[in-house]
Each structure stands twice: as structure tokens, then as C-alpha cells.
N, C-alpha and C positions, 0 to 999 in steps of 0.2 A: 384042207380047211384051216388047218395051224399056218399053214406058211401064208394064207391068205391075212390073217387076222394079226399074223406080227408084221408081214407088210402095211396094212393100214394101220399098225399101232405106231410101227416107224414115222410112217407121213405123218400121222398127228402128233407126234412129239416133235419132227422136225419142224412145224410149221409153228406148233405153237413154240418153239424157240427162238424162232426168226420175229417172229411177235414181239415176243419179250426185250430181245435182242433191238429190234425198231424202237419200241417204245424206250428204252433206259436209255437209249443212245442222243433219240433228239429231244428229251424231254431233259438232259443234264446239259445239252447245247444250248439252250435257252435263256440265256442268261442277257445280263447286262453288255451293252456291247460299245464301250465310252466314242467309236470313230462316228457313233448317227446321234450326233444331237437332238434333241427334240423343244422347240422352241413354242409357248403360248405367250400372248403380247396382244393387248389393245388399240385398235386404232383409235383414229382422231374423232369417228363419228360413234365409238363404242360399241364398234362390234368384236367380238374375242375371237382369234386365231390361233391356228397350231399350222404348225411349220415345219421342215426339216433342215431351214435357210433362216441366216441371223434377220430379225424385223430390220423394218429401215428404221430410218431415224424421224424421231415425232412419235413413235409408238410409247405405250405406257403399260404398265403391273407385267415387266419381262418377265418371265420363269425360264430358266433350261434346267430339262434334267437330259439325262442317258437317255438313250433310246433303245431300243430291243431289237435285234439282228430276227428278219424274218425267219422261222422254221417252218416248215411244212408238216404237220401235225402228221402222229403216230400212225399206222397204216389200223392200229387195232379201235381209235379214234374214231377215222374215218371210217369204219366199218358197224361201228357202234350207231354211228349217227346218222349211213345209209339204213340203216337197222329200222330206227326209229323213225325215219322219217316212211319207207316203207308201211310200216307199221299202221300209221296214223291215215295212210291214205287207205291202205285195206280198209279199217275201223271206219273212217269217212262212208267210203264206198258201199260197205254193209249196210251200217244206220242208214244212208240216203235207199237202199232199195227196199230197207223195212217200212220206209216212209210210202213209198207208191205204195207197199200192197196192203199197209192199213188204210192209205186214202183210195185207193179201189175194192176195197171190201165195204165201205161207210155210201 
């Protein structure tokens, strides 16, 4: 029973260190990343654009800043927000079959 229970204390301290490890890793990658420009610019008929290609010319109120090098959010992230979006459809799914059986009880 001891050797069972420090077996699964092992996995769970390894897994939550790979965790931890995921998240500080891509979450200090996320930075500024000066080689993607990010361009907004008005056209001629006034509609506003964003871009990652310089406007042409005739455009008006340019801005560039930096642009943000994709990352692939934390693995404990996406696990968080499988989490909750689970969640919300359980809770949906409840309230909707409470609804039939108060309107088949009336």
C-alpha cells in the first residue's frame, strides 16, 4: 500500500512540475518580437486596417508598433479552459433537462 501511494505521489509531483515547467517557459517567451511588424492605416474610403505588410501609398493615421511572436499557450491554460468550457455544457445540460420535467409535471 506505501509503495503504491509514493508511486502516485511521484506522478503527481512529476506532472505537476512539468506544469509549472510549461507554463514559466512559454509565458516568459512571449514577449515583444521587433522582426513582425504590426501595421494599422486608413484607407481612401475610411475603413481602418491592421496588417503585417507596410500600407500602400494614399493610406492615412499609419501606426506601427512590434508585433508578438505567436506562442502556444501553457498546457495548464488549456486545461483550465477545457475545464470550464466542460463545465458550462454539464450546467447547460442539467438546467435544460430540469426544464422538461417541470414543464411535464405543470
Amino acid at each position: 500500500m506505501k509503495k503504491a501511494l509514493v508511486v502516485i505521489l511521484i506522478i503527481v509531483l512529476g506532472f505537476s512540475g512539468f506544469l509549472y515547467y510549461d507554463w514559466h517557459t512559454k509565458t516568459k517567451k512571449q514577449t515583444a518580437e521587433p522582426s513582425i511588424p504590426q501595421y494599422s492605416w486608413t484607407d481612401q474610403d475610411g475603413a481602418r486596417h491592421f496588417t503585417d505588410t507596410a500600407p500602400p501609398e494614399g493610406a492615412t493615421n499609419i501606426k506601427k508598433t512590434k508585433g508578438y511572436q505567436y506562442i502556444e499557450p501553457p498546457l495548464v491554460i488549456t486545461l483550465k479552459n477545457k475545464t470550464i468550457e466542460y463545465y458550462s455544457r454539464i450546467k447547460e445540460k442539467i438546467s435544460n433537462s430540469k426544464k422538461k420535467k417541470n414543464k411535464g409535471k405543470k
